[in-house]
C-alpha positions as CSV (number, residue, x, y, z in Angstrom):
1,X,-79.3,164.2,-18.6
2,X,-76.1,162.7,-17.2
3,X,-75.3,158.8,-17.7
4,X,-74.5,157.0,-14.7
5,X,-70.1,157.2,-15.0
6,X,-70.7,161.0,-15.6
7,X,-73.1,160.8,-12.0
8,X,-70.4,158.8,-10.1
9,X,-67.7,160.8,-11.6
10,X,-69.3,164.1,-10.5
11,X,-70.2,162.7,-6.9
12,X,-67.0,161.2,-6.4
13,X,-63.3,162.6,-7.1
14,X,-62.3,159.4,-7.9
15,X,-65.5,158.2,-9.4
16,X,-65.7,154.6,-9.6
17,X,-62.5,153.3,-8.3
18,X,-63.7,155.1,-5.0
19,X,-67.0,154.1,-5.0
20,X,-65.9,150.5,-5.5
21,X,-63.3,150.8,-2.9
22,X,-65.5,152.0,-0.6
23,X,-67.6,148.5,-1.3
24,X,-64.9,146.4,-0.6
25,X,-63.5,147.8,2.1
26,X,-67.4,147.3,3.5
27,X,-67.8,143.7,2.8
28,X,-64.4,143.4,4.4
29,X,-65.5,144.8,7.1
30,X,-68.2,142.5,7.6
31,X,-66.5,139.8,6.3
32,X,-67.9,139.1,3.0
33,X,-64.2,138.0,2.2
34,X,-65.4,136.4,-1.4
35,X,-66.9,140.1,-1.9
36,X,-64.3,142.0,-0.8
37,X,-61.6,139.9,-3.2
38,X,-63.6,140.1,-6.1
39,X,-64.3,143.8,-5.4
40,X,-60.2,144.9,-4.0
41,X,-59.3,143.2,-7.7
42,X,-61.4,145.0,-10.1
43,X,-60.2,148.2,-8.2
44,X,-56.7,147.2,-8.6
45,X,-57.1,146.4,-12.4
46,X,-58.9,150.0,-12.7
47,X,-55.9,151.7,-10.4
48,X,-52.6,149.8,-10.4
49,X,-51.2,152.4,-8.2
50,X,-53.3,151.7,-5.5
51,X,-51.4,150.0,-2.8
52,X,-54.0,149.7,-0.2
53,X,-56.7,147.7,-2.3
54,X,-53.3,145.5,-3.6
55,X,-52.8,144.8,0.3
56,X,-56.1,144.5,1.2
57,X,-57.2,141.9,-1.3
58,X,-54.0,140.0,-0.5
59,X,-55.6,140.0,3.0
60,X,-59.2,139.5,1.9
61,X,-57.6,136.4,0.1
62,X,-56.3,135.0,3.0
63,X,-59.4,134.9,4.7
64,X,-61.3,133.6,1.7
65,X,-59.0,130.6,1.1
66,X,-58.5,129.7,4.9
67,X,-62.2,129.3,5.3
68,X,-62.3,127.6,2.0
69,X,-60.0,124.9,3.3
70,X,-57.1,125.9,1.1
71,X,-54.4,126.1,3.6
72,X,-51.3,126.4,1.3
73,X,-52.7,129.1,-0.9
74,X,-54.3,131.2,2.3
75,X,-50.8,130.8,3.7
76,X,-49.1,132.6,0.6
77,X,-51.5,135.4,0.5
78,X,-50.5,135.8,4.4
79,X,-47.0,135.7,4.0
80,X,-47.2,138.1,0.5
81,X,-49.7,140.6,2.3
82,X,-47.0,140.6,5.7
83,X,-43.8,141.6,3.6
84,X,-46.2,143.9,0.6
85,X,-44.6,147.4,1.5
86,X,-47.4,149.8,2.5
87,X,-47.9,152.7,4.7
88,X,-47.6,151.1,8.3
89,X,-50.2,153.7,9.4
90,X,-52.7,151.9,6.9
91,X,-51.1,148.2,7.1
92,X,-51.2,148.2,11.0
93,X,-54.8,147.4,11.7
94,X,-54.7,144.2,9.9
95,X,-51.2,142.8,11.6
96,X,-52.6,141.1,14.1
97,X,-55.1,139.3,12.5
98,X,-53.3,138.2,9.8
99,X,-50.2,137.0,12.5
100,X,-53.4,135.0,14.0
101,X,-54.7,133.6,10.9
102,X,-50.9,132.5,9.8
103,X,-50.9,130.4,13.2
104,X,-54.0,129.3,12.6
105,X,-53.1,127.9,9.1
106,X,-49.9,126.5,10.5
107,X,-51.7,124.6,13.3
108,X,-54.2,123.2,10.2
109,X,-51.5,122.3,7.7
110,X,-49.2,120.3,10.3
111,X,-52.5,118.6,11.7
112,X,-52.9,117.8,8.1
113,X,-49.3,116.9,7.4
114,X,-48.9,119.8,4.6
115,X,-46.2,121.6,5.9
């Protein structure tokens, strides 16, 4: 009988930072932004190399703070996850909406006098 790291290790390459990553990247999908933070940060403590789940919980962060009313700190992980260098074939896709979102946050924060 296997344990249950040996299972996910033998189903996936990666084991599970993949299976993990393939969570968040889910709940960011259907944005479960809290999720998908908590989730893209245990995957980059298990993988430090891993760009991608850096970016995308820099992103996820965004989302999570903005809706949490916490303008100046959504704003930050906007501006760190526009200039992060990554792939532009895996960074495009979330460009836009993170150019939206910064807007967005600058409308809020003027209206609130913060900027």
């Amino acid at each position: 009988k296997k344990n249950f790291n040996q299972l996910l290790n033998d189903i996936y390459k990666d084991g599970r930072r993949l299976l993990m990553f393939n969570a968040a990247h889910s709940y960011l999908e259907s944005e479960y932004y809290e999720l998908a933070r908590n989730m893209f940060q245990k995957v980059t403590c298990l993988d430090t190399s891993n760009k991608l789940a850096l970016f995308l919980f820099m992103y996820a962060s965004a989302f999570y703070f903005f809706y949490k009313n916490r303008f100046s700190k959504a704003y930050r992980y906007v501006e760190n996850a526009m200039d992060f260098e990554l792939n532009d074939s895996e960074k495009a896709p979330y460009l836009e909406s993170l150019a939206k979102l910064k807007t967005e946050i600058t409308k809020d924060m003027k209206r609130s006098s913060r900027l």
